[in-house]
Each structure stands twice: as C-alpha cells, then as structure tokens.
C-alpha positions as CSV (number, residue, x, y, z in Angstrom):
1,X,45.6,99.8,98.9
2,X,46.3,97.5,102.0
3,X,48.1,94.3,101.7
4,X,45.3,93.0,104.1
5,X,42.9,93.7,101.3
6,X,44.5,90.8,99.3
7,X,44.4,88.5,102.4
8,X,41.9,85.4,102.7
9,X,42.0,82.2,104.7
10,X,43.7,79.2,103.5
11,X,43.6,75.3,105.6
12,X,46.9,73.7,105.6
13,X,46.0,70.6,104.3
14,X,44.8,72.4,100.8
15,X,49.0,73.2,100.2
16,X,50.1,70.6,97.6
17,X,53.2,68.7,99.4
18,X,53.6,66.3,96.1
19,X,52.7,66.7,92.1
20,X,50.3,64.2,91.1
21,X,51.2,61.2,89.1
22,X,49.6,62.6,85.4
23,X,50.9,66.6,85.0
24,X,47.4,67.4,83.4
25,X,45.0,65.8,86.0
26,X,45.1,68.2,88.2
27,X,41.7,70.1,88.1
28,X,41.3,73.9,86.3
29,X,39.3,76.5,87.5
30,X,38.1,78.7,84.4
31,X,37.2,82.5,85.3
32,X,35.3,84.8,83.1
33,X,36.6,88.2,84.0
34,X,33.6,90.0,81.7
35,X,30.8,87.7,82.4
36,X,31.7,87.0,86.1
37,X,31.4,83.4,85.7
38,X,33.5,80.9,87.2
39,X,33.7,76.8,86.1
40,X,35.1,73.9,87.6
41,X,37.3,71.8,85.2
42,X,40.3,69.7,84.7
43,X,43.7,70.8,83.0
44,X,43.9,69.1,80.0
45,X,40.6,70.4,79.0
46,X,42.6,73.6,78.8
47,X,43.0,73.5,75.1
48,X,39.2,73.5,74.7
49,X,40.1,77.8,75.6
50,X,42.3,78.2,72.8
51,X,41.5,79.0,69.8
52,X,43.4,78.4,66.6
53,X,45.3,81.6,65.6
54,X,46.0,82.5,69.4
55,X,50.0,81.9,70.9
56,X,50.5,80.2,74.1
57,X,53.3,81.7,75.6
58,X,55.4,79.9,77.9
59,X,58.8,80.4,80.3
60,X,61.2,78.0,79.2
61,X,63.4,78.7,82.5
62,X,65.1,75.5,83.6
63,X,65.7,75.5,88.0
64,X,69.1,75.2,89.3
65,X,69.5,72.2,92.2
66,X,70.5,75.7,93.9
67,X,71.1,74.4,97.2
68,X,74.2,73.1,98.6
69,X,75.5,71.6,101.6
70,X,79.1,72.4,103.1
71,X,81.3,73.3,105.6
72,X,83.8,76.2,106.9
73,X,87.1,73.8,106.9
74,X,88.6,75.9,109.5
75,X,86.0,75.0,112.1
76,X,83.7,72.1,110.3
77,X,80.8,74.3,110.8
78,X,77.8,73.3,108.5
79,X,76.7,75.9,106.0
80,X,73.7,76.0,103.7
81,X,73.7,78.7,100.4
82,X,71.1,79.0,98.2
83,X,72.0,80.1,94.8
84,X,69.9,83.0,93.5
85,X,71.5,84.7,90.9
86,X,74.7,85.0,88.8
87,X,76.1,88.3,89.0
88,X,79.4,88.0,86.9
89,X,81.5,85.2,86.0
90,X,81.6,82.6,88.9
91,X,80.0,85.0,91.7
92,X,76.8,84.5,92.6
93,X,74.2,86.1,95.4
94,X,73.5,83.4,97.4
95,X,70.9,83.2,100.6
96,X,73.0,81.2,104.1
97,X,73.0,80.4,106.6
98,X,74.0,80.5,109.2
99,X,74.7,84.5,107.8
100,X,76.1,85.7,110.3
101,X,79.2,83.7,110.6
102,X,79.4,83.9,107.4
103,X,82.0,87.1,106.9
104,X,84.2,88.4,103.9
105,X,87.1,86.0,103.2
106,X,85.4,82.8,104.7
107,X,86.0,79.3,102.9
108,X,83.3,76.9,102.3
109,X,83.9,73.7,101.2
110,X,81.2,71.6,99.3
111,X,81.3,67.7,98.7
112,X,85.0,66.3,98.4
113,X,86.2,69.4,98.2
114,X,85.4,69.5,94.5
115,X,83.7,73.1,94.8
116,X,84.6,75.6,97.5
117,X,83.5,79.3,97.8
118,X,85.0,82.7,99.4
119,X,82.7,85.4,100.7
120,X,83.4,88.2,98.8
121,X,80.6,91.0,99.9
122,X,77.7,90.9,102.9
123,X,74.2,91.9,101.6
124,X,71.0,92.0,104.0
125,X,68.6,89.5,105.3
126,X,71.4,86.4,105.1
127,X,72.4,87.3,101.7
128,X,76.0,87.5,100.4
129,X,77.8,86.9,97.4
130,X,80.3,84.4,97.2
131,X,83.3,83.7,94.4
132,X,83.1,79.9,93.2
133,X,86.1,77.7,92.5
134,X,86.0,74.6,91.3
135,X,87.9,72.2,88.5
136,X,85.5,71.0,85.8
137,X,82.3,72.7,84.5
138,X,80.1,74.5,87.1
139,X,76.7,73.2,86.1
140,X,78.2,69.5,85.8
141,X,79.2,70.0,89.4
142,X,75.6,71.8,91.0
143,X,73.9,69.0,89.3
144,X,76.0,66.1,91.3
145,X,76.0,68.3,94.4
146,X,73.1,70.3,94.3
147,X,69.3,69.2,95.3
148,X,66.7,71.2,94.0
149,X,65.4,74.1,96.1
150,X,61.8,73.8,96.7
151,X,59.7,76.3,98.4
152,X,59.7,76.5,102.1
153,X,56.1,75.4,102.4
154,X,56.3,72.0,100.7
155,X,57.7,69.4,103.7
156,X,57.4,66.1,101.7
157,X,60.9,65.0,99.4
158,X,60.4,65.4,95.8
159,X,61.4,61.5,94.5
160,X,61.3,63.0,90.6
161,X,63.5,66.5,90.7
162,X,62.4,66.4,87.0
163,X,59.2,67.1,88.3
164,X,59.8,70.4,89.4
165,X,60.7,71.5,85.9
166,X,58.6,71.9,83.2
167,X,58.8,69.7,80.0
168,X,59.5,72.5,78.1
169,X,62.4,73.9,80.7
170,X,65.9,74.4,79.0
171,X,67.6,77.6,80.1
172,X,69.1,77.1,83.6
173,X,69.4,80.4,85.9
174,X,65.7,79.7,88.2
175,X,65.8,79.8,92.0
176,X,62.2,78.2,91.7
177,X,59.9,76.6,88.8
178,X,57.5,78.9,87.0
179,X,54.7,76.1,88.6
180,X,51.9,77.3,86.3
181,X,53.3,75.4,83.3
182,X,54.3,72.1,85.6
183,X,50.7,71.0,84.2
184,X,51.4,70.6,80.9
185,X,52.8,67.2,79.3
186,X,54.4,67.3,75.6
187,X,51.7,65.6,74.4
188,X,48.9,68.0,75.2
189,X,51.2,70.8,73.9
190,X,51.6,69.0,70.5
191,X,47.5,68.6,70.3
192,X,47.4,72.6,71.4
193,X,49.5,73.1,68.4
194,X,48.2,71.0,66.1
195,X,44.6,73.0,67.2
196,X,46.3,75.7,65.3
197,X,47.9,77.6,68.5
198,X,51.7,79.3,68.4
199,X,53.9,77.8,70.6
200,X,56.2,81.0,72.2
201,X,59.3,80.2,74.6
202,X,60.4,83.0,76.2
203,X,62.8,83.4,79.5
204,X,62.2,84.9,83.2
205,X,64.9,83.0,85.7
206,X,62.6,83.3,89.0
207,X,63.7,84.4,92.0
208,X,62.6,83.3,95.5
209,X,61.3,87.1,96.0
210,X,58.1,85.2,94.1
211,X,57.8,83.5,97.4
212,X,57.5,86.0,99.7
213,X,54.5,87.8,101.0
214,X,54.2,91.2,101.1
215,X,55.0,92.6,104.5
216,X,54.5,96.5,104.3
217,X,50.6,97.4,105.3
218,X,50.7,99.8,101.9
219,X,51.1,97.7,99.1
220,X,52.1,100.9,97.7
221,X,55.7,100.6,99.8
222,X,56.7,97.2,98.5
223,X,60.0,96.8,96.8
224,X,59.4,94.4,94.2
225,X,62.6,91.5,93.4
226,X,64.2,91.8,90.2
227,X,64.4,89.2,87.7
228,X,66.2,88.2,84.6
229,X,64.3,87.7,81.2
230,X,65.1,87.8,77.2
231,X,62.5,87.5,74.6
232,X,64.0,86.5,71.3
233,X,63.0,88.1,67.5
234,X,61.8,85.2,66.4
235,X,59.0,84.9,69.7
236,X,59.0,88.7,69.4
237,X,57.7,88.0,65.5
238,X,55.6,86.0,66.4
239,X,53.5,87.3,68.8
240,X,53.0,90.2,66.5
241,X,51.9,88.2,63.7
242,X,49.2,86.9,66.1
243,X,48.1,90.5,67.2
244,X,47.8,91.4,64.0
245,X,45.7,88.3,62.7
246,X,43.0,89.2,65.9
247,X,44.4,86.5,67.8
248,X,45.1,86.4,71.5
249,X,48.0,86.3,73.6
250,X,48.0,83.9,75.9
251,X,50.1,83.7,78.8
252,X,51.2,80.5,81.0
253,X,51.9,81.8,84.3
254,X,53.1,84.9,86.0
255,X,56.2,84.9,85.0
256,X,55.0,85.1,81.4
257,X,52.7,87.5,82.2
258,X,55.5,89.9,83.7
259,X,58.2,89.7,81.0
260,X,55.6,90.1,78.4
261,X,53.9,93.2,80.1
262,X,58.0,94.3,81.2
263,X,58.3,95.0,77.2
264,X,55.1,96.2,76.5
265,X,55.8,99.4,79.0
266,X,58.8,99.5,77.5
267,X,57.9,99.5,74.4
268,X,54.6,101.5,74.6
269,X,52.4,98.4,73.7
270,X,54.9,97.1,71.1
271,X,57.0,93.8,71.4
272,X,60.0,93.9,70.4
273,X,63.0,91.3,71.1
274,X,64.5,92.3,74.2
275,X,66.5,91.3,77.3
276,X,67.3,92.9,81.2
277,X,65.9,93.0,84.5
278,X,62.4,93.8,85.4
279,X,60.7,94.5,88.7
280,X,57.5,95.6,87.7
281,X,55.2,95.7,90.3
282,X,51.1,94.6,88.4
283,X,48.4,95.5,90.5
284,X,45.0,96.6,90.7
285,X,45.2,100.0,88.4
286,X,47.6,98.5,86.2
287,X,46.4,98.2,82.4
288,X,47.5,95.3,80.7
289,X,48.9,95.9,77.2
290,X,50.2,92.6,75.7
291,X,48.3,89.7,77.5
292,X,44.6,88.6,77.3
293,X,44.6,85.3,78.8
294,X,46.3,83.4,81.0
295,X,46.9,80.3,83.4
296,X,47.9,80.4,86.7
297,X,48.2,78.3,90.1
298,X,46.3,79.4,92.9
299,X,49.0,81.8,95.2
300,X,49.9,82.8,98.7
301,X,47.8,85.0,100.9
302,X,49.2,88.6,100.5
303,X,51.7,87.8,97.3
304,X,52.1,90.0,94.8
305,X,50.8,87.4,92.6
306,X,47.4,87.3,93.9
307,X,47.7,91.2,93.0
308,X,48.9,90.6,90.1
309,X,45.7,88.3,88.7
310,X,43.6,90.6,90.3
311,X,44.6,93.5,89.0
312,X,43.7,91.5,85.6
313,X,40.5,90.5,86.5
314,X,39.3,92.3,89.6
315,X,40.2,91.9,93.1
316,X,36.6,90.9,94.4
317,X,36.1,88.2,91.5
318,X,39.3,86.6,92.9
319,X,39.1,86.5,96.1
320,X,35.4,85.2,95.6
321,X,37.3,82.3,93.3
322,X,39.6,81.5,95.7
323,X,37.0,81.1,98.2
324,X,35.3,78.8,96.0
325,X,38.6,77.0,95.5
326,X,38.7,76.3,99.1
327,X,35.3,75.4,99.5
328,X,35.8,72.5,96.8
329,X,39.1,71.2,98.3
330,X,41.2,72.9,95.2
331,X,45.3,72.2,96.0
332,X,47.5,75.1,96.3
333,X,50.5,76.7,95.3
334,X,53.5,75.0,93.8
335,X,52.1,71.4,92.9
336,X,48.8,72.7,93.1
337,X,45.9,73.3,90.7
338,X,45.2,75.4,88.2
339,X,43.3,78.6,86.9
340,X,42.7,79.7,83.4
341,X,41.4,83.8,83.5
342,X,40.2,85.3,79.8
C-alpha cells in the first residue's frame, strides 16, 4: 500500500479554526460499511444508533496546557517546550525549540522563575528530555503557566481551554484532545444511558504523533508513536457482559478504537483489565476484534487515522465519504464534524 492511496483533496477554509457554540450541533455523517450507504445528520441524533444493551466507550484523557514559554537565564534567549510525555518522576520528553541550542545541562527558566528545567538527554527531530524543578505541585504550576497546545493547523485563539477537553476528561497526561468525543454534552450522555447504553471510561494519553502525516511512500515503513493507555476491571467487566448479551461495542474515537483493539491482540480477542504502551499500527488488512461501531472526526490527508477507518470499513467507501463531506461544506479535523461508521 502507498501512503498516496490514502490521499484526497481538502479546501482550507473546510479546517474548523473554532468549536461551535452547542458541542452536539455540529452535523454527523452516518456510514453503512455493509450496505454502502452514507447519511447526512446532526450529532445529537447520534443516540438514535445505539441501541439499549450496547457500551459507548469513551477516552477519559484530560490535555495538559503542555506548552510553556521561557527563557535560557544565561543569555535571555526565548524557548518554547512542548510537553509530551512523562517518563519518570519530574522528567519529561518535551518537543523545543529552538532544539538546537538547546544542549545537555542548559537552564530554562519559566514564569517568575517558579518552574525551571535542565536538559538532561538530546533525542531527534527537536526532542529532548528535560528534569523539572519547581516548589509547589507540578500540575498546579502547568495549569497557571501553561496554555493548552492545540494543533498546528488551527490559527484562531481558543477563548474556552475547557473546550478542548471533553466533559468527560479527568486523567491528565494528553499532548492533544481525543476530538471525537468534544461533541458530546453531559446531557446527551445521560439520555444515551438512560436509552439503556453502558457508559465505559477508559484511558489513551494522546500524543502529537496523532498529528502527523505519514511521510514514507510505503505505508508499510511507518513507525507508528507510542501511547499510554489502562483499561480498568470494572470497564474490562463490562464490556464483556455486553459481548456476551449480543450487544455491541461501540467506540468514540480513535483513540478508543486503538486501546480497545491494543488488548484484544493481546489478549487473542479477550478483554481483560490492562495497562502499557501501544503502537499498533490499524490498516487496511487489519481484522478488528473488539469494536463494531464507532465515531470519528473527519482526519488529515495521509494519517494513519484515515487508515485506520478505512481499514474498518473499506478504503474506497471512505474516501468516497470524504469526498461527499467536502462537497457539502463538512468542517474538519479537531473542531470539526463528525462520523458515526457501523
């Protein structure tokens, strides 16, 4: 397979720059991967595609305001790190710049000196991780000097940070929302559940490797990111009883979709409580063993998410819904619309 083969054409002016007032107004395109048959909709008709006895399954990951602003005191150069994941007590891999003046030993100074940070190891591409010190509790301090790191293709200022989290979000540790459950609102989640659906939380802390298009011509060579997640016995329980019973598993977003399918491999089709790193790679070839439905936003040209959905419902039907998407002026990516695929 070619990356190419997963490319299609995409206006600017279709990229969602700013969430819409209501989270569930934004419109829903419903796929039929069996009977081929697309329909144009809006999101909080969602819960007319449940059905009682199925689980919802959602990523409670809660974003980190990940970036920060500082200097080198030596020199009162400016420095920007993006926080991207924490690899043992207060060292995380951060993204800066500028990297290269960045070398082991520098200081970096954030706010009123409140928060500094010492390169202690130089990765590729502008990362490197960096050793934290600070008085106080860190997540206190990232939320008073932080701002929330949005992707590189939205322009406008977010007013509402809130807004690029979920309602549901709770366990910090994401370099970016998982955007496919900014739709709902706790009110259409309690009329979901009061339908007769499961309500599952489980956790995937996104990376920004979510973000980036694929830039080897074989999709085959792609090194796929590696992310956190931890599914607990109790969501673990409960998706089985739901299996069991004939109803299905229904996935918000890719995230979802990739811890749930991470344990399935793992597990030989079973789910079982479990926690790690996954980079599984889902594309077309790939048979899906724990989700039948799921939501989604509308992706990037090349990602590995538009593999992924297509390896779940074929890669022509896809790209003929996204061409339909553009032809009706759907919005794109983050704070985009939406697709639901059974």
């Amino acid at each position: 397979m070619n990356t190419k083969d997963f490319d299609f054409d995409l206006p600017e002016e279709l990229i969602a720059q700013t969430p819409l007032e209501k989270r569930d107004s934004s419109r829903l395109l419903i796929l039929n991967r069996d009977q081929k048959s697309m329909a144009d909709s809006h999101f909080d008709h969602i819960i007319d595609q449940l059905n009682p006895g199925d689980a919802l399954v959602m990523n409670n990951t809660r974003v980190l305001p990940a970036r920060l602003y500082g200097e080198k005191p030596d020199t009162h150069g400016h420095v920007e790190l993006l926080l991207l994941k924490n690899t043992q007590g207060d060292q995380w891999e951060v993204l800066a710049k500028p990297a290269k003046r960045l070398k082991v030993g520098t200081k970096i100074c954030f706010g009123d000196g409140r928060l500094t940070a010492t390169v202690t190891e130089e990765l590729e591409h502008g990362g490197r991780i960096v050793e934290f010190s600070y008085d106080g509790i860190f997540l206190e301090i990232l939320e008073s000097l932080g701002e929330m790191p949005l992707p590189p293709y939205i322009h406008e200022k977010l007013e509402d940070r809130e807004r690029y989290q979920t309602v549901y979000a709770k366990e910090n540790g994401s370099a970016a929302a998982p955007t496919a459950g900014l739709h709902f609102t706790k009110e259409l989640l309690e009329k979901i559940q009061a339908k007769g659906v499961k309500l599952v939380y489980l956790t995937l802390h996104v990376g920004l490797g979510t973000f980036r298009p694929v830039s080897v011509d074989s999709v085959d060579e792609h090194d796929m990111h590696s992310e956190f997640y931890n599914l607990s016995e109790e969501a673990a329980d409960t998706i089985n009883q739901v299996k069991a019973s004939g109803g299905r598993i229904v996935a918000v977003g890719t995230t979802s979709i990739r811890t749930l399918e991470t344990i399935g491999q793992k597990f030989n089709g079973q789910v079982k409580a479990d926690s790690g790193w996954t980079k599984i790679f889902i594309k077309p070839g790939y048979e899906f063993k724990v989700v039948d439905a799921f939501s989604t936003n509308f992706h990037l040209p090349k990602s590995t998410l538009v593999m992924l959905v297509s390896a779940f419902a074929g890669r022509d039907f896809i790209l003929e819904a996204y061409k339909h998407a553009v032809d009706e002026g759907y919005r794109f990516f983050s704070f985009g619309d939406a697709m639901f695929i059974q």
